[in-house]
C-alpha positions in Angstrom: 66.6 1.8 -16.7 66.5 3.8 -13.7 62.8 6.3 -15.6 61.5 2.1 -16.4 62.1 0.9 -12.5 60.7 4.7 -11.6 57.5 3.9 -13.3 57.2 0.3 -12.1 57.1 2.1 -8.5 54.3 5.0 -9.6 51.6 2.7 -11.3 51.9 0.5 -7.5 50.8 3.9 -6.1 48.6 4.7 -9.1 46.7 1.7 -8.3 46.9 2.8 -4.7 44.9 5.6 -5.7 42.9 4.0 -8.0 41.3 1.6 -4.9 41.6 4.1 -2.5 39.2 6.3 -4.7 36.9 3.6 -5.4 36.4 2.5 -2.3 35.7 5.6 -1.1 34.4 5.5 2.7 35.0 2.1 2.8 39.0 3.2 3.1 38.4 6.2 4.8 37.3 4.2 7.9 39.6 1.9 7.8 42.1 4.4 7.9 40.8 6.1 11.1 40.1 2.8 13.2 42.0 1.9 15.6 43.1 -1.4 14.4 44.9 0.4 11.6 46.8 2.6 14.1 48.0 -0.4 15.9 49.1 -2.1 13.1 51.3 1.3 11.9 52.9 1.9 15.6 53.5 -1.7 15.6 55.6 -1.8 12.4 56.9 1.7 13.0 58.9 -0.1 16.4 59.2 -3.1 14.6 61.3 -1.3 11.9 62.8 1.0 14.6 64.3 -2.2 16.4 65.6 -3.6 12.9 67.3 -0.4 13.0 68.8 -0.8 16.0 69.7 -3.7 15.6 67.9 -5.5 17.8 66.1 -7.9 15.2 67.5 -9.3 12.3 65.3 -9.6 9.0 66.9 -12.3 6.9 67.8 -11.0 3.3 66.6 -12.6 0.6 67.4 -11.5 -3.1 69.9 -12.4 -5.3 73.2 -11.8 -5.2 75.4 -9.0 -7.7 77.4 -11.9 -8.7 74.5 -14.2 -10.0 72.6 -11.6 -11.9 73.6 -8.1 -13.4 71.7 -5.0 -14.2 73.3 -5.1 -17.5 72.2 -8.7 -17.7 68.3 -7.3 -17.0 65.9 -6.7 -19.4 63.4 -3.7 -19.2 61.0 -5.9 -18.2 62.6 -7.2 -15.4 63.5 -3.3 -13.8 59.9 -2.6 -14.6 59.2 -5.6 -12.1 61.7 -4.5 -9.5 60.6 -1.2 -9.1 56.9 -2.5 -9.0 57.8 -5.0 -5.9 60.0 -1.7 -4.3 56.9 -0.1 -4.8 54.8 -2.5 -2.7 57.5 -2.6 -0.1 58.1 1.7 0.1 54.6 2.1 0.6 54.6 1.0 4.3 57.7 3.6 4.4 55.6 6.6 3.0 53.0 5.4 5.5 52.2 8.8 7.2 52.1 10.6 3.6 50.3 7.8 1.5 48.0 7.7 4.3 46.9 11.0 4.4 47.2 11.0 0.0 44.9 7.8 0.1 42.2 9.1 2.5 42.0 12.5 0.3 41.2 10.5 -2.9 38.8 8.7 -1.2 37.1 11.5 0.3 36.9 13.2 -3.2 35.5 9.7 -5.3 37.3 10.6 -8.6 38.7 7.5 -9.7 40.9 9.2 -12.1 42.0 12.0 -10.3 43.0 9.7 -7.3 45.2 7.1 -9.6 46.7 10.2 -11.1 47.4 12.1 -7.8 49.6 9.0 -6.6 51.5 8.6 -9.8 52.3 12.0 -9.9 53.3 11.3 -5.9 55.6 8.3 -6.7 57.2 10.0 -9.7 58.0 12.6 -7.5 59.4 10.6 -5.0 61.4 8.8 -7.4 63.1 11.7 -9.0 65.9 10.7 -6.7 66.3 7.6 -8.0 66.4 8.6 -11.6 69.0 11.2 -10.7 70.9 8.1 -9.2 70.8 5.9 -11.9 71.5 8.7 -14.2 74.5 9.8 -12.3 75.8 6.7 -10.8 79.4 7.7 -11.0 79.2 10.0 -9.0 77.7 7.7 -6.5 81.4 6.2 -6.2 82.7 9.9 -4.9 80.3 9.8 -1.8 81.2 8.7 1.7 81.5 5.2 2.7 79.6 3.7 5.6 80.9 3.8 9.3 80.6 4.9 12.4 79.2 7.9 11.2 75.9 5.6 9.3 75.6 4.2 12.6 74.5 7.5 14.0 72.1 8.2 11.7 70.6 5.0 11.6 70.0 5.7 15.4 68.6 9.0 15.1 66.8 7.6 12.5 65.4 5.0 14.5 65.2 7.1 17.5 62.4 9.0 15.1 60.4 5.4 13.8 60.4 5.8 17.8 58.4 8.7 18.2 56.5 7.6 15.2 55.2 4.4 17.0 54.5 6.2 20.3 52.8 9.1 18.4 49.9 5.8 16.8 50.0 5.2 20.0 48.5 8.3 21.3 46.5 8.3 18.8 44.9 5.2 19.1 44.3 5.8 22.9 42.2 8.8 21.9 40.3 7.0 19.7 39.6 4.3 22.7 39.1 6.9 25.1 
């Protein structure tokens, strides 16, 4: 299940890379204005404050009690991991970004779907080993006051990330 929900996530990106490439400049300057650095140090504080606690995003999904993984067909991981891939890709944001606007520099349609498969697959290896190796996922830690400083360092970083688009985007103005 966990290789099927992997490549629901990669052919997102593959597609990704498939526009990206075929859009060519058309991305590439989309990438650099400064409406598109905006909108990243935006989210990048928007998440940071979610982290924080600051903001709360409702949850929607369905519960563990109404539906079961073992319950789930293929077909249904395959759709999970494409709609986790839509939703990663603003968390890869600084990586896809620079991925995207070197496939559509180079114009090879191919190469440039391939490139961000390859990227996702990669990036999903974790989550293969995880579902692979789930019970071992019952030996690690449990959340505490401990999680709660990561998540601040962590969103002590999506921080910095924001002010950095900032920056940027005030040199592009400037």
């Amino acid at each position: 299940y966990s290789l099927i929900y992997v490549l629901g996530l990669a052919l997102v990106y593959g597609l990704l890379g498939l526009v990206a490439s075929a859009t060519g400049s058309l991305f590439g300057e989309f990438s650099t204005s400064p409406v598109s650095y905006f909108i990243v140090a935006n989210f990048a504080f928007f998440f940071a404050f979610w982290m924080m606690g600051w903001i709360n995003i409702p949850q929607f999904g369905w519960s563990q009690d109404r539906i079961q993984v073992k319950k789930m067909g293929k077909r249904h991981v395959f759709i999970m991991g494409a709609i986790s891939g839509m939703v990663a890709a603003p968390c890869t944001a600084p990586v896809l970004g620079i991925l995207l606007t070197y496939v559509a520099t180079k114009g090879d349609i191919l190469f440039g779907g391939i490139l961000l498969f390859v990227f996702a697959y990669g990036m999903g290896v974790l989550l293969i080993l995880i579902g692979t190796f789930s019970g071992f996922a019952a030996s690690l830690p449990k959340s505490g006051a401990w999680m709660n400083r990561v998540k601040t360092v962590f969103a002590l970083i999506m921080f910095g990330m924001g002010e950095y688009y900032l920056i940027e985007l005030g040199k592009l103005i400037f």
